[in-house]
C-alpha positions as CSV (number, residue, x, y, z in Angstrom):
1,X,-114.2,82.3,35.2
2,X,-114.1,85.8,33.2
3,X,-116.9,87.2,35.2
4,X,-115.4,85.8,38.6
5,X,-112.1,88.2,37.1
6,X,-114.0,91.1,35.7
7,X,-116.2,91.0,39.7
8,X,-112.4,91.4,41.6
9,X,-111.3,94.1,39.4
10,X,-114.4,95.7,40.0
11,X,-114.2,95.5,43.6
12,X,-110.4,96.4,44.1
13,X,-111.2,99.7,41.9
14,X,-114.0,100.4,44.0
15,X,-112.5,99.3,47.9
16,X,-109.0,100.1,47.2
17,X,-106.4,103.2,46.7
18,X,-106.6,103.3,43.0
19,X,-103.8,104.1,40.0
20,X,-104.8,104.5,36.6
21,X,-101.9,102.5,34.7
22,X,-102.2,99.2,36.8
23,X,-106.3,99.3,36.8
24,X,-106.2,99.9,32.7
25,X,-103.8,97.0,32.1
26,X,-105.2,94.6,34.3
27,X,-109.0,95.6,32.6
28,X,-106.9,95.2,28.7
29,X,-104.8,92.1,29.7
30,X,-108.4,90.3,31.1
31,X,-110.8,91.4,27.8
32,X,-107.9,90.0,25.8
33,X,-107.8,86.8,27.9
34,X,-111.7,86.3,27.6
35,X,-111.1,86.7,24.0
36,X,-113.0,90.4,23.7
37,X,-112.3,93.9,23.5
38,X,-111.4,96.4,26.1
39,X,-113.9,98.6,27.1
40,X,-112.8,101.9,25.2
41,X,-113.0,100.3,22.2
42,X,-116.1,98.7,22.5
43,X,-118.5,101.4,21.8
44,X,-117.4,103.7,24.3
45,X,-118.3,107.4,23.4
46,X,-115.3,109.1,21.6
47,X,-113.9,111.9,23.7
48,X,-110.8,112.3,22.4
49,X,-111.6,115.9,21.1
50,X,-113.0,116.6,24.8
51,X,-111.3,118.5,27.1
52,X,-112.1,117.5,30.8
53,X,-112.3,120.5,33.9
54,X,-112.2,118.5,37.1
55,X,-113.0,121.7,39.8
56,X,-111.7,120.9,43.0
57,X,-109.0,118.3,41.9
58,X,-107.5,118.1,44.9
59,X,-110.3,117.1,47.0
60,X,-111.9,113.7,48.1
61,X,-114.5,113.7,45.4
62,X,-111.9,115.3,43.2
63,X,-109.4,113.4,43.2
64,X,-111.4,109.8,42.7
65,X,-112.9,111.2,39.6
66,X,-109.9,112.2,38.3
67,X,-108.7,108.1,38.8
68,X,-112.4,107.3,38.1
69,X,-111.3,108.9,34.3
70,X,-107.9,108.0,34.3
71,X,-109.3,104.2,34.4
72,X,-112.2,104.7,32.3
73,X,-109.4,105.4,29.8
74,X,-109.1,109.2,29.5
75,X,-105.8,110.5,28.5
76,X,-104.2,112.7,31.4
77,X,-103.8,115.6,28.2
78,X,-107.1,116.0,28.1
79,X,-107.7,116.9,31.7
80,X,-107.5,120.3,33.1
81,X,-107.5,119.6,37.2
82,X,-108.5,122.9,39.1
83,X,-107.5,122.8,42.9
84,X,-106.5,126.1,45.0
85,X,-103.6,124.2,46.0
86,X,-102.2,122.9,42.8
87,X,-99.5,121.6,43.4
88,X,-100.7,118.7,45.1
89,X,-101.8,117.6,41.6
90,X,-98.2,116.8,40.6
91,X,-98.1,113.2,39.8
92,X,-100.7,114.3,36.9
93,X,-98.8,116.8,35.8
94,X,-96.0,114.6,35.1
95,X,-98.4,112.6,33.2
96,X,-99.2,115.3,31.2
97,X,-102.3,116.5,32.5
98,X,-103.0,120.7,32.9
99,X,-103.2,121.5,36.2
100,X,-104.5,124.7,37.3
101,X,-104.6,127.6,40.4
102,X,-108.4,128.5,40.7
103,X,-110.2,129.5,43.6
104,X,-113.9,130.4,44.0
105,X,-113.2,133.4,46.6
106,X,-110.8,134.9,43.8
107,X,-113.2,134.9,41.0
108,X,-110.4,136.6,38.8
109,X,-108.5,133.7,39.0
110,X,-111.4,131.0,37.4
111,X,-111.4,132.2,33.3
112,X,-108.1,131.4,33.0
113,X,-108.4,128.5,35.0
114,X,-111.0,127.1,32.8
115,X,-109.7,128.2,29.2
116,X,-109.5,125.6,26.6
117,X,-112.1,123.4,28.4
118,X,-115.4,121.4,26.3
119,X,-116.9,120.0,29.9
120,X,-116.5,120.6,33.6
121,X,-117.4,118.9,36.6
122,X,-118.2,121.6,38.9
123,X,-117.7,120.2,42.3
124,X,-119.8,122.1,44.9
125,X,-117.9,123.9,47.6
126,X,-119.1,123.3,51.6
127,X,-121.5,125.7,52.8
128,X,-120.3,129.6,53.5
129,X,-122.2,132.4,53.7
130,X,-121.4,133.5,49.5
131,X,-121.8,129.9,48.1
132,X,-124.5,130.7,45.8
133,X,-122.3,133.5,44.6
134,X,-119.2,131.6,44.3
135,X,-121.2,128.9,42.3
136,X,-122.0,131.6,40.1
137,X,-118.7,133.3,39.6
138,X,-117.5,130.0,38.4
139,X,-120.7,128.9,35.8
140,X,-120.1,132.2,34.1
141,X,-116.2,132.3,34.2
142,X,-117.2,128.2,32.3
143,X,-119.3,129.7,29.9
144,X,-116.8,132.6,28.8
145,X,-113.8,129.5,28.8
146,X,-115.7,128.2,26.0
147,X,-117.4,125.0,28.3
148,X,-120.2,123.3,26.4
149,X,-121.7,121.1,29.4
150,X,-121.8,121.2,32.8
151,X,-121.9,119.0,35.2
152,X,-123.2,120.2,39.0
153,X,-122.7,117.9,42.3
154,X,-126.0,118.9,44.0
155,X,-128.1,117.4,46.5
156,X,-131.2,115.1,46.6
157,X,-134.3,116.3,47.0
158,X,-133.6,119.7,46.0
159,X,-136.8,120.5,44.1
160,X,-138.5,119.6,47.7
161,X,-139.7,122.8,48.9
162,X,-139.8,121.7,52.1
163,X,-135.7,121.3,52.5
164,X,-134.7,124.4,52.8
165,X,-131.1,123.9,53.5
166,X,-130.7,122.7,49.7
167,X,-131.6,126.4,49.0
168,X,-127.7,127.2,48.1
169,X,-128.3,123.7,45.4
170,X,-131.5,125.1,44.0
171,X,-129.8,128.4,43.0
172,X,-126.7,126.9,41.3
173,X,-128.7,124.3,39.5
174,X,-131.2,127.1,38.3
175,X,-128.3,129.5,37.2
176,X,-126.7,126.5,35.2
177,X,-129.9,125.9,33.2
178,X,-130.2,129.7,32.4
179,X,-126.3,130.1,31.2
180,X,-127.8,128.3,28.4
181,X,-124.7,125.5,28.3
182,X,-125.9,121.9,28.7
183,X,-126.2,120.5,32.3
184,X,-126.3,117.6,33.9
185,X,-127.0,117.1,38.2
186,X,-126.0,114.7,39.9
187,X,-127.9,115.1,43.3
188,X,-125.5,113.3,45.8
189,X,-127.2,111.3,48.9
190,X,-125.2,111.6,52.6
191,X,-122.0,109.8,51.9
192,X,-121.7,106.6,53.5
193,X,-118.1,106.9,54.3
194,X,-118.6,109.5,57.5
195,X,-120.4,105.6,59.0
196,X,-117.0,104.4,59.2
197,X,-116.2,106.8,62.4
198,X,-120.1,106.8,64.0
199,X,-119.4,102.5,63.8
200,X,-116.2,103.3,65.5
201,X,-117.7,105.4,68.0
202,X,-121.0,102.8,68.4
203,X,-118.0,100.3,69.5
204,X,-116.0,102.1,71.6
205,X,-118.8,103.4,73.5
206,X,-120.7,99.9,73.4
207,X,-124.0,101.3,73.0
208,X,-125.8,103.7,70.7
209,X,-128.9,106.3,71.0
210,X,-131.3,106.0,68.4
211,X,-134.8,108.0,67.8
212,X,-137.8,105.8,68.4
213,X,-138.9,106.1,65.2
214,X,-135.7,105.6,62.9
215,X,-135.6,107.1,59.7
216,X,-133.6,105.2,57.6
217,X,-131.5,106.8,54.8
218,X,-130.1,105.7,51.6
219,X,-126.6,106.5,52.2
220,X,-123.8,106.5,49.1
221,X,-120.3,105.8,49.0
222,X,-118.1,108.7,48.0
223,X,-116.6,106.5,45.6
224,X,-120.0,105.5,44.0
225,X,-120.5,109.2,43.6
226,X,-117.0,109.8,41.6
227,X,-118.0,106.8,39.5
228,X,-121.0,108.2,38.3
229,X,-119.6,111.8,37.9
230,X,-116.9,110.1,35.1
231,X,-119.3,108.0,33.8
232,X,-121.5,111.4,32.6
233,X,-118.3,113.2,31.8
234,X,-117.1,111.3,29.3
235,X,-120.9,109.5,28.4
236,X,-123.2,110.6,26.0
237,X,-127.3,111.2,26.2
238,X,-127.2,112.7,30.0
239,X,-127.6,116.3,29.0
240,X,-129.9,118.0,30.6
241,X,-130.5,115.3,32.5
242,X,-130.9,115.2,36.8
243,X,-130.0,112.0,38.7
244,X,-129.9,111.4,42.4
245,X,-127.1,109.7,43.3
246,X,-128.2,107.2,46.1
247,X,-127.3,104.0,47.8
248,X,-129.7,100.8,46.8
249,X,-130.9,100.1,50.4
250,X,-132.4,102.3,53.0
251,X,-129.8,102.0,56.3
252,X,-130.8,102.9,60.0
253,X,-128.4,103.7,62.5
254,X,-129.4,100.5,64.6
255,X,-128.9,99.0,61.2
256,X,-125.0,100.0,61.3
257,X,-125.2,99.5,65.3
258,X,-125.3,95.5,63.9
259,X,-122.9,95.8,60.8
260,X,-120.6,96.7,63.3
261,X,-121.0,94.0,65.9
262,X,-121.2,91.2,63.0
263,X,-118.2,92.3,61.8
264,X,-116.3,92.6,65.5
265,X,-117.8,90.0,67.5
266,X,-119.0,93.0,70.1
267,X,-122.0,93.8,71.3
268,X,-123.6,97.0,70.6
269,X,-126.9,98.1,72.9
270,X,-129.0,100.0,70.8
271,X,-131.1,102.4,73.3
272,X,-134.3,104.5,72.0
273,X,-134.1,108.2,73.1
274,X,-133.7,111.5,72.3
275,X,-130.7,113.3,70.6
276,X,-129.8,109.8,68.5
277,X,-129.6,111.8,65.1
278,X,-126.4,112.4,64.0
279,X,-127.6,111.5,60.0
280,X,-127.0,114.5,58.3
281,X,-123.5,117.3,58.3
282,X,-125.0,120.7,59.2
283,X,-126.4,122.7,56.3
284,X,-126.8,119.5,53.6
285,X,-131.0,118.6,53.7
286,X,-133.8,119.6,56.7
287,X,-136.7,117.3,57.3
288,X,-136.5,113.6,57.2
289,X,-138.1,113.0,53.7
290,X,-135.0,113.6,52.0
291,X,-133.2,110.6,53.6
292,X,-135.5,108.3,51.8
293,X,-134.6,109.0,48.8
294,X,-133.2,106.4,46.6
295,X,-133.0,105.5,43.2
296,X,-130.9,103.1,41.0
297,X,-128.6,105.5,39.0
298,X,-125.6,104.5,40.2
299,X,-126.0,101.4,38.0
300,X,-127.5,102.6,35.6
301,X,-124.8,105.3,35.2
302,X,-121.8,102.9,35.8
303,X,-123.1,99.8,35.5
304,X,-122.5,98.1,38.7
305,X,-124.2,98.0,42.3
306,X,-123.5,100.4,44.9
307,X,-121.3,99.3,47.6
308,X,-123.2,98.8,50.5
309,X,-123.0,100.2,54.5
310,X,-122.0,96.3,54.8
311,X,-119.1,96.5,52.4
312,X,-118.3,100.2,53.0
313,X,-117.7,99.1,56.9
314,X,-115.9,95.7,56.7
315,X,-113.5,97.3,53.9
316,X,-112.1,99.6,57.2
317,X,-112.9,96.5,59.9
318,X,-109.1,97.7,61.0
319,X,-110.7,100.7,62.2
320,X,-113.9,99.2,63.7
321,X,-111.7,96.6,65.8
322,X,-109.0,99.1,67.0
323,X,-112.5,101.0,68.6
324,X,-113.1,97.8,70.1
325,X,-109.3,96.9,71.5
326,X,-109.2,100.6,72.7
């Protein structure tokens, strides 16, 4: 009965629009119920002397880690949420959390950004031509700020030499090592989320191109990805430490060409040819070996499964069946 509980919390904090208050209470009032403990005090690392950067607030990563915290039972005080556009941070501020103008094209504007912060998650900005430098800018503008760890969102597969368009990763995540902070990387797969949209697409257009010989990829859910960032931020033992953050099954896109007609009732052909690849955003890995990486830190780091494309896909069936009706 407890675990049947513990499982729907689990999966509403994971499929749903998340707030911090409601998720914590339900997670107290259930341990109390079962007759335990809540989580944070269980064991759970101390990090009330911790002071938590969140760069890029105000994003989609961004913002899920800041709930993914929130819930994991970090007071909003000890957050200090970063965004060029601030004020879109103002429920937390309310709250009583520090938020922060800071942009990585005004590097001025970073050191004070950062001041009083013990860790940072240091959210890696799209590709432009001065990334690496950006990157930079903002590791030392952390290290002056006082920050004691940091934590990079990278790529898998970066140490391949092979992928060349992770060059912008392997630069950062060589510069963090050198600042002489601790580090932790957490080398994100191909988000899962940008299938809802190519499912959509499969539908409406009732047939998909694939390659003749499909590589499959081990796709991960942005949220999975926020989980595990606030599971190192406020953890202990993953300094200087690299994890690839992955989904825990390999996914072709004839794969999600059936997800999506299970889940509809219509039929998608699935045609071999040319020009089938739409896998990777411009600029994130070259050459198919990356895809197939996958590994099981998302549980180990959070302790639950990833969701799956399966999930992922029948959480936003509204979506997939509006493609079908039109």
């Amino acid at each position: 009965m407890c675990g049947t509980l513990f499982n729907g919390v689990g999966g509403n904090l994971r499929r749903g629009s998340r707030r911090w208050h409601s998720i914590a209470f339900a997670t107290a009032f259930l341990f109390a119920a079962c007759g335990g403990e809540a989580p944070d005090e269980a064991g759970a690392p101390d990090t009330s002397e911790e002071r938590i950067i969140v760069s890029g607030a105000s994003g989609q990563l961004g913002g899920l880690v800041v709930e993914e915290l929130l819930a994991l039972g970090v007071e909003p005080s000890q957050l200090i949420l970063v965004s060029r556009t601030p004020e879109g941070l103002e429920e937390y501020a309310q709250a009583g959390a520090s938020t922060r103008y800071g942009d990585f094209s005004e590097p001025e504007s970073l050191p004070a950004a950062y001041e009083g912060g013990t860790r940072m998650l240091l959210i890696s900005i799209s590709p432009v031509p001065d990334r690496v430098e950006w990157h930079q800018s903002a590791i030392d503008a952390a290290v002056q700020a006082g920050v004691q760890h940091i934590v990079y969102t990278s790529s898998v597969d970066v140490d391949n030499p092979s992928t060349t368009s992770a060059f912008d990763h392997r630069s950062t995540e060589e510069y963090i090592r050198a600042s002489g902070v601790a580090w932790t990387m957490l080398r994100n797969h191909l988000y899962a989320n940008g299938l809802v949209n190519q499912a959509a697409n499969m539908l409406s257009e009732g047939s998909v191109v694939v390659q003749p010989d499909e590589v499959p990829t081990a796709y991960v859910a942005r949220e999975d990805c926020a989980a595990a960032a606030a599971s190192v931020l406020i953890g202990s033992g993953h300094e200087n430490r690299a994890y690839d953050i992955t989904g825990s099954e390999l996914v072709t896109r004839s794969d999600i060409a059936r997800i999506a007609s299970d889940l509809t009732g219509a039929s998608v052909e699935v045609v071999e040819g040319e020009g089938g690849d739409e896998q990777a955003p411009a600029g994130v890995m070259a050459g198919f070996d990356s895809y197939e990486v996958m590994s099981d830190a998302v549980r180990e780091l959070t302790g639950r499964d990833p969701i799956t494309v399966a999930e992922l896909l029948e959480a936003h069936r509204d979506v997939l069946l509006e493609a079908v009706e039109g």
